[in-house]
N, C-alpha and C positions, 0 to 999 in steps of 0.2 A: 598449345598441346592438348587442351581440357577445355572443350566449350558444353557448358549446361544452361537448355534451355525447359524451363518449365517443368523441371522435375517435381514430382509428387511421389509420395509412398504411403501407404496406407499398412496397417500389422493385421493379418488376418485374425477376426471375431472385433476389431477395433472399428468404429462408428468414425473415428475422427481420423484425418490422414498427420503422420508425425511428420510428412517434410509437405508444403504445402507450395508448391509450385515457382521453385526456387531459381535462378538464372545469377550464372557467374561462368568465368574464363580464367583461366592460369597458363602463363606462357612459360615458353619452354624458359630451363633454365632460374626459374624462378620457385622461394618458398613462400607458400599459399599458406595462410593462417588461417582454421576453421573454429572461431572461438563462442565457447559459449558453456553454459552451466549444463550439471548433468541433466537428461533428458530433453537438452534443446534439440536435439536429430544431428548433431555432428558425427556422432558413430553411426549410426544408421546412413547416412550421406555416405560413409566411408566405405560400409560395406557395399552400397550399390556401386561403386567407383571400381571396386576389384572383381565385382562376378557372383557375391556371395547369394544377394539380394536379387532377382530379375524381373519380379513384375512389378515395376516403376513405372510410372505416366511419365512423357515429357519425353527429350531430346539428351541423349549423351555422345556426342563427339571423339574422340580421344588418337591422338597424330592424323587427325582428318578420316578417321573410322568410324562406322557407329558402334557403339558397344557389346552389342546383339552380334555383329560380325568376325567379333573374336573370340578364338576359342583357345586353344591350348596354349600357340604361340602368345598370346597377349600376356602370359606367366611367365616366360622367357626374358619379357622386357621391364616389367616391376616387382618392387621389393616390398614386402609389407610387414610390419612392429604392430604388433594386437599389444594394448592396455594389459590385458590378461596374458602374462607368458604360460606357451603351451608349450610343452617339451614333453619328452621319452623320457621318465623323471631316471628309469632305470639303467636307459644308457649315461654315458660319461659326455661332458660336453662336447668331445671332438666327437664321438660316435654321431651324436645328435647331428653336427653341421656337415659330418661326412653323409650322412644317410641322406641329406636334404639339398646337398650338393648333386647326388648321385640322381636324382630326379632331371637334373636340366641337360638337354643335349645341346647347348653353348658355351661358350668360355668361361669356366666362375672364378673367383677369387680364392688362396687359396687360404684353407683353415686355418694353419697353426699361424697366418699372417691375423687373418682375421681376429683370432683369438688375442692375440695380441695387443692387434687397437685398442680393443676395447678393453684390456688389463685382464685378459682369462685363463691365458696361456697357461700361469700356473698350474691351475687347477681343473687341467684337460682331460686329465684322466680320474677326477671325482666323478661320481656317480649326480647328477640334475640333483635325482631329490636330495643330494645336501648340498644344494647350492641356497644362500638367501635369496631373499627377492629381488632384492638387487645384483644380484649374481645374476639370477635369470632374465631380470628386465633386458641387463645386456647383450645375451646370449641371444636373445629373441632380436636385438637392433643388430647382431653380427648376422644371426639367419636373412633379416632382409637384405642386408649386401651381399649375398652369396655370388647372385648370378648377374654383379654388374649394371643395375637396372637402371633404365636411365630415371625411369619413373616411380618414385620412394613415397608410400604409403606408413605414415607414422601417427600409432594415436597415444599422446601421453609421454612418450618418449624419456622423460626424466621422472618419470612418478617413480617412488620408492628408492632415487639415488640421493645416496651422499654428495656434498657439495664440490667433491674432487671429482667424483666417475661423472655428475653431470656436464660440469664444463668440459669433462672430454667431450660425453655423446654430440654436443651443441657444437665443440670443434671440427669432431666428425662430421656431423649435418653441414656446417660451413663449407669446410672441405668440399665433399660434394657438390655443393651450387658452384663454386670454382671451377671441375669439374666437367660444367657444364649440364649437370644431373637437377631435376627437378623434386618437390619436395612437396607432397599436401600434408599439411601436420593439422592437426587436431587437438585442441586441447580447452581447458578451461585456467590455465597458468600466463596471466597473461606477462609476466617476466619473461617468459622462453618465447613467448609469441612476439616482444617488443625487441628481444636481441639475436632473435633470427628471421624474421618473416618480412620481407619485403613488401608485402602486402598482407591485411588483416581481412575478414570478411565476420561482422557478430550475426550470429545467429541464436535465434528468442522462440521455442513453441513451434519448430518448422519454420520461419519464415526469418529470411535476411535481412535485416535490418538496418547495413552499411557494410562499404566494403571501399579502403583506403589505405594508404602507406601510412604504417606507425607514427613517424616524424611527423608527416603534416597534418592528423589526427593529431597529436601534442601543442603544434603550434597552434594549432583553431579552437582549442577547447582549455588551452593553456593560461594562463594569468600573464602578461607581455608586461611582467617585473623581472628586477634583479635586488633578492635579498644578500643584505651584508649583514652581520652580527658580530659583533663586537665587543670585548670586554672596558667596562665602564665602572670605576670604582668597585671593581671583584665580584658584577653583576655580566653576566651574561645578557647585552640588548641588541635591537637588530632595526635597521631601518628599511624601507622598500620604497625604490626608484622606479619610473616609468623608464622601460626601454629606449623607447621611442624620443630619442634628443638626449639622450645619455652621457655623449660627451659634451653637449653643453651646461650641463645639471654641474653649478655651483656645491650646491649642499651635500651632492655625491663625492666628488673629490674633496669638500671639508671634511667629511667623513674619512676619508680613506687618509687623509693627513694627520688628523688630529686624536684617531683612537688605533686602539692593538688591536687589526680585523682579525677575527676566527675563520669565517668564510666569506665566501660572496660565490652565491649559483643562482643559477634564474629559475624561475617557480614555474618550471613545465607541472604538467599534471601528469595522470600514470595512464597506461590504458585501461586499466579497471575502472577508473574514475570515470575516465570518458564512458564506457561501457553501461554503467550504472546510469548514467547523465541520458544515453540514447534511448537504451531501453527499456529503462527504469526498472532491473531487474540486478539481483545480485550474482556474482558468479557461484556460491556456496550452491 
């Protein structure tokens, strides 16, 4: 769906380019993970991705078009969640997604459904500006599904929610790849990047540094043990097994006979860890 080749961007008065000649692909259907700390060029990548940005060096793609090729209709087919919710603070929510609705001449979805996914219904006819921010974060990921897109531009997508409204958003996001809908998210949370993204890409200073599916990032950078812990004279201990010949491991199963086990999981590592490990860089 997304082929980039050799993308660069430069900020006008800036001497140094922020994306430095980048190359990645996203298939249809799929959630692209654009990870990296603030000022690595993910946002920036983003906006050149929707139209914002145009004078970019390098090759952009997008359902076998160049970028430069589309114009109005290319809005018609994607959805986009800005970090920073923008809203008509003075209209009422439904006002906001009816006004924003009324822009596409295609099929949209409709409001008071929309409003609902995302838990807003309520509060339809409050006026934006007393929405929290987390009112708005939502508002702003219900505007991007308006108009059906196959193609979902999200940056941050869970910043500023409670731990209940984000498992929705992430259910929504799910949803959608089922769908058949495609997803580029952006973020520097790599918990939302490890339970939604099919594929990761870190990004360090403009330049990509790796780009891999979560899972097998875990198992390549991961400890190939399995910790048990166990209580031992009203001491909490723990012993750690190689993987690798597991069920022949005598002392594993002494263990698991002979003491009251607490747990037993295997020492994957996080993707932050990995992340830190590649590019020696923190995400803060």
């Amino acid at each position: 769906m997304i082929e980039i080749k050799q993308l660069a961007f430069t900020y006008p008065g800036n001497s140094q380019p922020t994306i430095k000649g980048i190359d990645f692909k996203i298939e249809q259907g799929e959630i692209f993970g654009f990870l990296g700390p603030s000022g690595a060029g993910k946002s920036t990548t983003q906006k050149i991705l929707i139209g914002l940005y145009d004078h970019y060096r390098g090759d952009i793609s997008i359902w076998n078009r160049d970028l430069h090729d589309w114009h109005q209709d290319y809005y018609e087919r994607v959805g986009v969640a800005f970090e920073v919710p923008n809203h008509y603070l003075k209209l009422t929510g439904r006002e906001n997604l009816n006004y924003f609705r009324s822009l596409y001449s295609g099929e949209t979805e409709k409001v008071d459904e929309l409003m609902d996914m995302v838990g807003l219904l309520a509060d339809a006819e409050m006026p934006v500006g007393q929405y929290s921010k987390g009112m708005k974060v939502r508002l702003g990921f219900a505007r991007s599904l308006l108009a059906k897109p196959d193609l979902i531009f999200l940056d941050e997508p869970t910043a500023g929610l409670d731990p209940v409204n984000a498992r929705m958003v992430k259910d929504i996001i799910q949803q959608k790849k089922s769908d058949g809908k495609t997803v580029f998210l952006t973020t520097h949370d790599m918990t939302v990047a490890d339970q939604l993204c099919d594929r990761v890409a870190f990004i360090v200073e403009g330049e990509i540094k790796l780009i891999d599916v979560p899972r097998d990032l875990k198992l390549e950078y991961g400890r190939h043990l399995v910790r048990v812990e166990y209580s031992n004279n009203g001491k909490i201990e723990f012993q750690d097994f190689e993987l690798d010949g597991l069920s022949e491991n005598k002392l594993f199963f002494k263990t698991l006979r002979e003491h009251n086990i607490q747990t037993i999981h295997s020492q994957e590592t996080t993707l932050e860890n990995i992340f830190i490990e590649v590019t020696g860089r923190k995400l803060a």
